[in-house]
CHARMM internal coordinates of N, CA and C (Angstrom, degrees):
IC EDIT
DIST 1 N 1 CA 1.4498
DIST 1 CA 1 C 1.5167
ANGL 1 N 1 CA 1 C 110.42
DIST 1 C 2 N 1.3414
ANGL 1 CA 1 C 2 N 122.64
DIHE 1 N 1 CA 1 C 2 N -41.92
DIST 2 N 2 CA 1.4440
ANGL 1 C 2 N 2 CA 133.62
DIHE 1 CA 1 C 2 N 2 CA -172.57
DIST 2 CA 2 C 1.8403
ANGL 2 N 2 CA 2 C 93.26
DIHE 1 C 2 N 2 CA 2 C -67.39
DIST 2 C 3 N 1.3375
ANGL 2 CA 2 C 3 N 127.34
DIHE 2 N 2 CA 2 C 3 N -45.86
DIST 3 N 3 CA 1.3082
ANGL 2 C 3 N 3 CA 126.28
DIHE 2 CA 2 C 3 N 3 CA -177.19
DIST 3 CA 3 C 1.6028
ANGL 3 N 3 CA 3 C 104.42
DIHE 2 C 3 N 3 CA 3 C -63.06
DIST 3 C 4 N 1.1689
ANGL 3 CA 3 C 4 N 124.85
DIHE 3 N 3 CA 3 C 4 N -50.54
DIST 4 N 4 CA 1.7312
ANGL 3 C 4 N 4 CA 112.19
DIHE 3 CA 3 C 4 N 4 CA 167.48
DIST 4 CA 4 C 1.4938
ANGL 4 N 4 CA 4 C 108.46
DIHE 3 C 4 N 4 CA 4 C -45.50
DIST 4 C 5 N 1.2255
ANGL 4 CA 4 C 5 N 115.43
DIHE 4 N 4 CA 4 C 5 N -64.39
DIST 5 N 5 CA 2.0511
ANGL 4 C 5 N 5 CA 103.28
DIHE 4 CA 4 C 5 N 5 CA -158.90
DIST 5 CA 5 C 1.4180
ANGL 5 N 5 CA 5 C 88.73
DIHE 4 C 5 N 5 CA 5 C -52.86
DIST 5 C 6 N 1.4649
ANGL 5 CA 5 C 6 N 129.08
DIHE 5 N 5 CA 5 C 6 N -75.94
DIST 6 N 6 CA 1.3307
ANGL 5 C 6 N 6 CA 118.41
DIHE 5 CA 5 C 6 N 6 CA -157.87
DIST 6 CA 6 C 1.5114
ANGL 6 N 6 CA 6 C 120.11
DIHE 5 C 6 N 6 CA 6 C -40.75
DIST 6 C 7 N 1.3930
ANGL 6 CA 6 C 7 N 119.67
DIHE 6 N 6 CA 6 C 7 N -34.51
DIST 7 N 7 CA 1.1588
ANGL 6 C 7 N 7 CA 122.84
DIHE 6 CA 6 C 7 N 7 CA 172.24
DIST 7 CA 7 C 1.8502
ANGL 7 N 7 CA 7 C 146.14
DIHE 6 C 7 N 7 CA 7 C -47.99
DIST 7 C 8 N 1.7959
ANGL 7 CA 7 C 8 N 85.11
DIHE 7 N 7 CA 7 C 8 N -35.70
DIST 8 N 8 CA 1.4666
ANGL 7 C 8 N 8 CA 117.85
DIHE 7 CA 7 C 8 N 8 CA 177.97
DIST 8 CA 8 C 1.3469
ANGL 8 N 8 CA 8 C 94.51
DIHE 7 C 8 N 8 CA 8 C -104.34
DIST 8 C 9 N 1.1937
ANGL 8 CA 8 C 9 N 123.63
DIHE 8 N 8 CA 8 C 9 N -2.39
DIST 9 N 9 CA 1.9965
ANGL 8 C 9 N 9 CA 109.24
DIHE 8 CA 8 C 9 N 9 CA 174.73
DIST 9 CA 9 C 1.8259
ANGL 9 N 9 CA 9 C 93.07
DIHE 8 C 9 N 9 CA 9 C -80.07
DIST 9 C 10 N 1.2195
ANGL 9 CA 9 C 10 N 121.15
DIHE 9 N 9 CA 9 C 10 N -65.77
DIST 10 N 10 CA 1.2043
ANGL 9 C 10 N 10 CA 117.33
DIHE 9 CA 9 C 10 N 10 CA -175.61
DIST 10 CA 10 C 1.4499
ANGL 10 N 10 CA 10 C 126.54
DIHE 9 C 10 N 10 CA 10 C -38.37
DIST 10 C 11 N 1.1885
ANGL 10 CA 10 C 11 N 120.29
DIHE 10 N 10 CA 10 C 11 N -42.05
DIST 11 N 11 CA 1.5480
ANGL 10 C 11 N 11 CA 119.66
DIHE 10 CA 10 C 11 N 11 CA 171.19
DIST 11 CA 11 C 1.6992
ANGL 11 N 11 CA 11 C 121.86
DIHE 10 C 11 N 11 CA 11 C -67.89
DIST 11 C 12 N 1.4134
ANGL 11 CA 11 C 12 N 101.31
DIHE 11 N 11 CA 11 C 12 N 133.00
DIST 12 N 12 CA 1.7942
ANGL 11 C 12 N 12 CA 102.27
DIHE 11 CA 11 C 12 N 12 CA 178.63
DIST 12 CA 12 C 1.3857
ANGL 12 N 12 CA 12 C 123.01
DIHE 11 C 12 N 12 CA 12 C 66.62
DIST 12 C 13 N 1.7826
ANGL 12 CA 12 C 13 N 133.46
DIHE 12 N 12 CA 12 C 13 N -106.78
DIST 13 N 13 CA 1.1690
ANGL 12 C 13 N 13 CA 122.88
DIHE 12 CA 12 C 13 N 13 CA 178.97
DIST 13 CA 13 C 1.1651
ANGL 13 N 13 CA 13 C 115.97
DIHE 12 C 13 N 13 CA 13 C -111.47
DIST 13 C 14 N 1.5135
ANGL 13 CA 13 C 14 N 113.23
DIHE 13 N 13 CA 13 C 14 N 14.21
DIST 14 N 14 CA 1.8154
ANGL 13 C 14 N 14 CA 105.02
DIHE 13 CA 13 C 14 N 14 CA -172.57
DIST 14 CA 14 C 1.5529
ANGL 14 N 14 CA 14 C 98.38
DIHE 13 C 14 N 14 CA 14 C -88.24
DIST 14 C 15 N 1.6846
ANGL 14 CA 14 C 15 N 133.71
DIHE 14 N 14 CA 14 C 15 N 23.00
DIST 15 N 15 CA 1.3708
ANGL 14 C 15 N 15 CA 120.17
DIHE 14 CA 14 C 15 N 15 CA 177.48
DIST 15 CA 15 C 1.7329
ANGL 15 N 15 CA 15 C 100.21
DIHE 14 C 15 N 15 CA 15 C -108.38
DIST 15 C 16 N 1.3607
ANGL 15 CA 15 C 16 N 100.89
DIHE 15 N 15 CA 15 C 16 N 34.01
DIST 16 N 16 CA 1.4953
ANGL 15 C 16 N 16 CA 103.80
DIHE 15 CA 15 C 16 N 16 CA 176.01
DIST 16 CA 16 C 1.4133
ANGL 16 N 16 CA 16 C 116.87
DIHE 15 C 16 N 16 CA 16 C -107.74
DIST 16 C 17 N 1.7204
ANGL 16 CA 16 C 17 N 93.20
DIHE 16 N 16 CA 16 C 17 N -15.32
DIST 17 N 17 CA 1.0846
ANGL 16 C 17 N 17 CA 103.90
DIHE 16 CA 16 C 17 N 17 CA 168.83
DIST 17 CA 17 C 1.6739
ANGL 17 N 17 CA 17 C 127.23
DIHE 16 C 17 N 17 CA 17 C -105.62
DIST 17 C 18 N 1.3791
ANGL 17 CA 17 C 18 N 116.41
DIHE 17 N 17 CA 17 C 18 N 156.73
DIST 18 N 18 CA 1.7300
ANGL 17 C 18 N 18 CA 124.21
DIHE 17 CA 17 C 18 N 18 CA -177.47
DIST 18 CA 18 C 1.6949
ANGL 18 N 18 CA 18 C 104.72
DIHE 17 C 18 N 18 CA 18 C -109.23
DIST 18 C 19 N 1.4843
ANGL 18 CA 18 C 19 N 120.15
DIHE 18 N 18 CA 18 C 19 N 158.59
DIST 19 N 19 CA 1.5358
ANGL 18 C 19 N 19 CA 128.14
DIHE 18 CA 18 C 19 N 19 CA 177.41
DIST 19 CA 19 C 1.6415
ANGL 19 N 19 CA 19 C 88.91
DIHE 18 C 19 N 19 CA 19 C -121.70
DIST 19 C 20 N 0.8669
ANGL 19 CA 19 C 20 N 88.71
DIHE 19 N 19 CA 19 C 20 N 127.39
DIST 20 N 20 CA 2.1714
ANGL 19 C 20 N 20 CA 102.21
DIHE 19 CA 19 C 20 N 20 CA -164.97
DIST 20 CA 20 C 1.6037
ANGL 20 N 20 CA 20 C 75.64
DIHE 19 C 20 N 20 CA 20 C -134.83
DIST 20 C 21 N 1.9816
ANGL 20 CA 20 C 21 N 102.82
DIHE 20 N 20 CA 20 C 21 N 131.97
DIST 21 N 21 CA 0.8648
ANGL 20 C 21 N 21 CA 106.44
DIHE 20 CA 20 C 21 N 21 CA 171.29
DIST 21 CA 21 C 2.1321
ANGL 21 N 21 CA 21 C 94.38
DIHE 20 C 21 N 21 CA 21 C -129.15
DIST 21 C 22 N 1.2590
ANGL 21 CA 21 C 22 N 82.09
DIHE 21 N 21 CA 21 C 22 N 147.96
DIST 22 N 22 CA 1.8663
ANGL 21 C 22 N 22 CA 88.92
DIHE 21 CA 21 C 22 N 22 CA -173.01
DIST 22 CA 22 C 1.5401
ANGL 22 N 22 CA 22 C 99.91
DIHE 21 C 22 N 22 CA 22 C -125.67
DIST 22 C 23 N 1.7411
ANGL 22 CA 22 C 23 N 115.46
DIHE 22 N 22 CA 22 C 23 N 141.35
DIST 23 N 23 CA 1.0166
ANGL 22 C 23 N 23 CA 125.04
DIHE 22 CA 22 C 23 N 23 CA -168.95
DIST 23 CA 23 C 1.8652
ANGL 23 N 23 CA 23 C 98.17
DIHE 22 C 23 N 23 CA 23 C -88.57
DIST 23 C 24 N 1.2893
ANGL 23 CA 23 C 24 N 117.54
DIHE 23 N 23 CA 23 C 24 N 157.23
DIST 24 N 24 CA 1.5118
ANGL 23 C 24 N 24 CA 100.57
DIHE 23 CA 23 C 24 N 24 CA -177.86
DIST 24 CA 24 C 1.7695
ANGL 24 N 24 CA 24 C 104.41
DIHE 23 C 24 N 24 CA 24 C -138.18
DIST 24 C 25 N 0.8031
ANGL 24 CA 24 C 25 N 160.63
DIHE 24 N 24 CA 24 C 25 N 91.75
DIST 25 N 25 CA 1.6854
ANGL 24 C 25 N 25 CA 162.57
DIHE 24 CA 24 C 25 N 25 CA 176.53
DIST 25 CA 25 C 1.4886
ANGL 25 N 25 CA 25 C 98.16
DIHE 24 C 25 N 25 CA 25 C -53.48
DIST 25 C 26 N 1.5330
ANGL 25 CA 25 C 26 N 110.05
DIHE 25 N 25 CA 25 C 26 N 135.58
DIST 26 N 26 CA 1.1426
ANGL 25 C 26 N 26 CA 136.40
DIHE 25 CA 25 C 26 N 26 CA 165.58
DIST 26 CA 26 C 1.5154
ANGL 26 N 26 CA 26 C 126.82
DIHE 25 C 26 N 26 CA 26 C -63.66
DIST 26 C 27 N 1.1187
ANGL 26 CA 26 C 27 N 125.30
DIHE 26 N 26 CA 26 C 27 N 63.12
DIST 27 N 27 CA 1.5021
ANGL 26 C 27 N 27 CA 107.82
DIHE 26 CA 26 C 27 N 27 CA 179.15
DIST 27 CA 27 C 1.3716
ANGL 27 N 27 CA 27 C 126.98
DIHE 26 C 27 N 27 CA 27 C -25.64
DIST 27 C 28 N 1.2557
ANGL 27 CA 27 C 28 N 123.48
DIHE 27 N 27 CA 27 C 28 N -27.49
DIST 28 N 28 CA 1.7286
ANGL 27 C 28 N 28 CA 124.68
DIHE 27 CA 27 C 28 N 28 CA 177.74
DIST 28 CA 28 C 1.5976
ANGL 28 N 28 CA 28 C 104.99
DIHE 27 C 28 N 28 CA 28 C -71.06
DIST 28 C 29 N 1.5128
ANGL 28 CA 28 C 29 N 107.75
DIHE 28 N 28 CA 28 C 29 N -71.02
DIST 29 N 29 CA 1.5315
ANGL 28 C 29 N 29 CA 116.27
DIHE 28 CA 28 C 29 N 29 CA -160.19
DIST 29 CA 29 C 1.7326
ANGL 29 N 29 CA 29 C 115.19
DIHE 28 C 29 N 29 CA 29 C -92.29
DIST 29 C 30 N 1.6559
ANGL 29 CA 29 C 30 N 102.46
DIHE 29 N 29 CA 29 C 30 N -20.22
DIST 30 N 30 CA 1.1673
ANGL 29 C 30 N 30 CA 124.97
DIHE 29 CA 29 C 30 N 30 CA 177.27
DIST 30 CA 30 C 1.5689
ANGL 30 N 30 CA 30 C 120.26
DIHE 29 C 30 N 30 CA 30 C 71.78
DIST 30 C 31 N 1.3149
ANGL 30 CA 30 C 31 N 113.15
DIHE 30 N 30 CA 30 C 31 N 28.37
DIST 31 N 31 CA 1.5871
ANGL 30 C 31 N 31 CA 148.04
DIHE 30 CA 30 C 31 N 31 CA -172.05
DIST 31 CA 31 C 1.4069
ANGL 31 N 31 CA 31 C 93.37
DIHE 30 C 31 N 31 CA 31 C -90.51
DIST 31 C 32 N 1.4748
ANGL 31 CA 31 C 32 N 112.62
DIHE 31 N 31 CA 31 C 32 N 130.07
DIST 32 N 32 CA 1.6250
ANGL 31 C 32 N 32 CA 120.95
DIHE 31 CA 31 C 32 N 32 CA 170.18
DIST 32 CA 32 C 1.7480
ANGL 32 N 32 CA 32 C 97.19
DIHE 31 C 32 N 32 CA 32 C -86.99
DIST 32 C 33 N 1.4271
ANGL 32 CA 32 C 33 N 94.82
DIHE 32 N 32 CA 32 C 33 N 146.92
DIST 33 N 33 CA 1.5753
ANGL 32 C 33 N 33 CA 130.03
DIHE 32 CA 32 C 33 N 33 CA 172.37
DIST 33 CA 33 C 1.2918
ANGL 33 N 33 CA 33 C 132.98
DIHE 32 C 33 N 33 CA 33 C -101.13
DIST 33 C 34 N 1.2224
ANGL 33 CA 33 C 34 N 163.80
DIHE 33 N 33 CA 33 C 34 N 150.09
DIST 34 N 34 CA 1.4996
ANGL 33 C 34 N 34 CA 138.62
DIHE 33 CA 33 C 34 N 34 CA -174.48
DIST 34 CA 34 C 1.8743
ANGL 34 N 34 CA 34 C 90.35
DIHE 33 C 34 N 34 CA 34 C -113.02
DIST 34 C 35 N 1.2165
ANGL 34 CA 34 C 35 N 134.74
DIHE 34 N 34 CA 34 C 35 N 139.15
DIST 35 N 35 CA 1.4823
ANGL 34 C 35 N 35 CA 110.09
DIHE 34 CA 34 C 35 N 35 CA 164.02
DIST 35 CA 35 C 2.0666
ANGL 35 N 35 CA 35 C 91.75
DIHE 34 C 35 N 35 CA 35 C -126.37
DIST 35 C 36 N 1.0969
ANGL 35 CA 35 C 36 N 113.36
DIHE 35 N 35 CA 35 C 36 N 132.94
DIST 36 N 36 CA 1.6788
ANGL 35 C 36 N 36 CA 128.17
DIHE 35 CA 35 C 36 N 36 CA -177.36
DIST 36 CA 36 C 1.7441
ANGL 36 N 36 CA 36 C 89.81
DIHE 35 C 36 N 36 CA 36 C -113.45
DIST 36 C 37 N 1.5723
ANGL 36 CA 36 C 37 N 101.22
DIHE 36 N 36 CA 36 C 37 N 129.35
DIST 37 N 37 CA 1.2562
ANGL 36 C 37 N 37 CA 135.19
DIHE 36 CA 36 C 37 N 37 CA 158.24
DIST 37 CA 37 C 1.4832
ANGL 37 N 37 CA 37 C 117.82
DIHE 36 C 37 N 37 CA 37 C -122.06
DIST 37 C 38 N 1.5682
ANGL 37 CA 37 C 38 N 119.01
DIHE 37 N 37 CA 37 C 38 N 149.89
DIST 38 N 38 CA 1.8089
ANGL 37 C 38 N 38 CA 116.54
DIHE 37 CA 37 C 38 N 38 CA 161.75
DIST 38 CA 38 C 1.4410
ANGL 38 N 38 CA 38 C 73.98
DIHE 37 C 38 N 38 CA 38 C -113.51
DIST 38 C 39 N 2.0337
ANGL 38 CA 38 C 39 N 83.99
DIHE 38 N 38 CA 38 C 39 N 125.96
DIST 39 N 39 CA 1.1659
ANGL 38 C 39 N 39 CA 131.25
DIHE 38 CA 38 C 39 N 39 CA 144.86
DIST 39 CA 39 C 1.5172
ANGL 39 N 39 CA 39 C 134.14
DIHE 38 C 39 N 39 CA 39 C -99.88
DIST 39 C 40 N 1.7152
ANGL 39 CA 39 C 40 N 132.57
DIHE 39 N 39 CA 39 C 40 N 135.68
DIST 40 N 40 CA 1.4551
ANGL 39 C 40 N 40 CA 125.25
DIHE 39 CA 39 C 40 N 40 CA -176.61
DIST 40 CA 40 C 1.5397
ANGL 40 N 40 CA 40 C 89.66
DIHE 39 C 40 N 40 CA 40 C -52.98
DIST 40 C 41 N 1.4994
ANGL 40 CA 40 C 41 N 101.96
DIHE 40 N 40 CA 40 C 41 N 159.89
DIST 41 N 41 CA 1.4593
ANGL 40 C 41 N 41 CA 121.07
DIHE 40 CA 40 C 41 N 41 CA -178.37
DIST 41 CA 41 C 2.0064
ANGL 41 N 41 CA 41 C 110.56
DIHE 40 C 41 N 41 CA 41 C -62.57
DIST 41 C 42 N 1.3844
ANGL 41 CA 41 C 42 N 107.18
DIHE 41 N 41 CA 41 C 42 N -50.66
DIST 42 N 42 CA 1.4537
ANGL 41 C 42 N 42 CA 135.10
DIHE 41 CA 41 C 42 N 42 CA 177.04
DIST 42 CA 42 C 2.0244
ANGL 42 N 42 CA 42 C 106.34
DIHE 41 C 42 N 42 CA 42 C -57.23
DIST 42 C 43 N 1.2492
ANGL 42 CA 42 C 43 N 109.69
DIHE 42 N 42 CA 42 C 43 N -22.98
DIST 43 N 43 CA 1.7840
ANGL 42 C 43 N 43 CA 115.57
DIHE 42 CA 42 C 43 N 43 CA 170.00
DIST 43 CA 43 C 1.6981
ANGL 43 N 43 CA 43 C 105.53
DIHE 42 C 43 N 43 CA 43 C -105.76
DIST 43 C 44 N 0.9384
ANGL 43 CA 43 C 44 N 125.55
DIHE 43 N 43 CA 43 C 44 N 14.49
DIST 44 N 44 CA 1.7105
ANGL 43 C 44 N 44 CA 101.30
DIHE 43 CA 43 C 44 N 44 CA -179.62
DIST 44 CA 44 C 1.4271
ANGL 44 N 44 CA 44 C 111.55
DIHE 43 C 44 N 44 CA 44 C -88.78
DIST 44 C 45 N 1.2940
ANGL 44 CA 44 C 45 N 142.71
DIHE 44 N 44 CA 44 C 45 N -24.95
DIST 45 N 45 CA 1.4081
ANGL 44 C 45 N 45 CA 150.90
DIHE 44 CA 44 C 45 N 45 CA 136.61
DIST 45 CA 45 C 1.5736
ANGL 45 N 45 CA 45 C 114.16
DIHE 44 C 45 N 45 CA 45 C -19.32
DIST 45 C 46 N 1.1173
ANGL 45 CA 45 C 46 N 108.46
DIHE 45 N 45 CA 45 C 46 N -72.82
DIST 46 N 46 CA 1.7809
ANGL 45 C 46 N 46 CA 132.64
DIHE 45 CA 45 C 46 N 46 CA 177.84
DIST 46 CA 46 C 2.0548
ANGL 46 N 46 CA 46 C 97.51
DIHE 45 C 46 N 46 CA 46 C -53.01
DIST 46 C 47 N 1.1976
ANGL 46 CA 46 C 47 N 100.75
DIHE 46 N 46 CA 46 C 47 N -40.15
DIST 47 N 47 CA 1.4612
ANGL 46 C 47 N 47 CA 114.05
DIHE 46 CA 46 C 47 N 47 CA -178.18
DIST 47 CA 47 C 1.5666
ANGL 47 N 47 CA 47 C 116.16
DIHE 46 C 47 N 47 CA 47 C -52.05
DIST 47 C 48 N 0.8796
ANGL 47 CA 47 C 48 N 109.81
DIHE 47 N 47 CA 47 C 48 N -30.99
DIST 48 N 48 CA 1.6557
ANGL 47 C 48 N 48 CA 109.64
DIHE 47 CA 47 C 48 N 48 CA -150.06
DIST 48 CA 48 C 2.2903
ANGL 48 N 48 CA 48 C 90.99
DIHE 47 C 48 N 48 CA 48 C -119.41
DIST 48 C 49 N 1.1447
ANGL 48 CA 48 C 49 N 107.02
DIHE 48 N 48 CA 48 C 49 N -23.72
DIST 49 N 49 CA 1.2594
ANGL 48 C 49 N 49 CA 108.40
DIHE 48 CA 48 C 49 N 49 CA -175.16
DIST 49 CA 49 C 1.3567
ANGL 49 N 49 CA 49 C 120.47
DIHE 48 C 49 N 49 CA 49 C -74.19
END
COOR INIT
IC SEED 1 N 1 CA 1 C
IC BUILD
């Protein structure tokens, strides 16, 4: 399934977009998290700040 999205991102306008993945810590247990968003190419800077 993961080989389809990537597949159809490359064709036409999905290369405008980025998969930015950000690590996230648990305030409860204090265990890191991974959380993945598609972001426009022009916000992934702004993204992570």
């Amino acid at each position: 399934m993961a080989k389809k999205a990537v597949a159809s991102l490359q064709k036409g306008e999905g290369r405008g977009f980025a998969k930015v993945i950000k690590m996230v810590k648990s305030p409860k247990t204090g265990a890191y998290s991974f959380k993945e968003e598609m972001v426009p190419n022009e916000m992934v800077k702004t993204h992570f700040k």
